[in-house]
N, C-alpha and C positions, 0 to 999 in steps of 0.2 A: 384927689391925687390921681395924678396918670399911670397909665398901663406899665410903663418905663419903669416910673420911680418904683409904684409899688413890686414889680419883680425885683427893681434895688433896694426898696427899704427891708422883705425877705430876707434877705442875702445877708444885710448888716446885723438884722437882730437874730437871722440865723448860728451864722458864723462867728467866735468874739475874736479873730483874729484875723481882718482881710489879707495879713502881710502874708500869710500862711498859707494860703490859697490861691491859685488859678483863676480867675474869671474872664473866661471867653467869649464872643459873643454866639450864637446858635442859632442861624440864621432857619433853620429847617423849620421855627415855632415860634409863634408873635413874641416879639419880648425876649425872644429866647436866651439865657447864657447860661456858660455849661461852666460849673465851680468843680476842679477839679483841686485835694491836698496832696498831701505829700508821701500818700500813700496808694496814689494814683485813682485813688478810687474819688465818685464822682456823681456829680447831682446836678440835671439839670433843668433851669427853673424857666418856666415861659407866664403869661398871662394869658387864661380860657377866655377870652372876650364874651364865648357864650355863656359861661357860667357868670362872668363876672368877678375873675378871682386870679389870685396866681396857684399853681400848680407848679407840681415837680415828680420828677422822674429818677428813679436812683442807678447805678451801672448795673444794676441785674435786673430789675426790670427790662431797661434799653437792651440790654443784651437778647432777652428771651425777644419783644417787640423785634427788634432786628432780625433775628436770628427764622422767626415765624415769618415776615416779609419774605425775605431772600430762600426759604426752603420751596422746592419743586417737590407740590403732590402730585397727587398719580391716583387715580380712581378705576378701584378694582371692583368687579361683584360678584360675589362668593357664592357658589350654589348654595342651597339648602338642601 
């Protein structure tokens, strides 16, 4: 099975109701689509080619990942 399907066969035996859900494509990760329901909350599944698998990401993960990218450190050093 390809990279593809298996991020979609995921998806099918994840979800029992595709009608219900969002599925986007998430171009930022191999395979990537982002299943978002009706509660806006959201999972997004790609395939690790290194691992060899599919993977997923849930909205609070992505958030905290996002949120650690986009913050400006600043490095201080403290006497002792």
């Amino acid at each position: 099975m390809g990279s593809k399907a298996s991020v979609m066969k995921w998806i099918r035996e994840t979800f029992d109701d595709l009608r219900e859900v969002i599925i986007e494509d998430y171009g930022h990760l191999p395979y990537g689509k982002k299943v978002t329901d009706y509660t806006d909350d959201y999972v997004i599944v790609y395939y690790d080619d290194g691992k060899g698998r599919v993977n997923y990401i849930f909205k609070e993960k992505d958030k905290i990942v996002t949120q650690m990218n986009n913050k400006k450190f600043s490095h201080t050093s403290d006497s002792i």
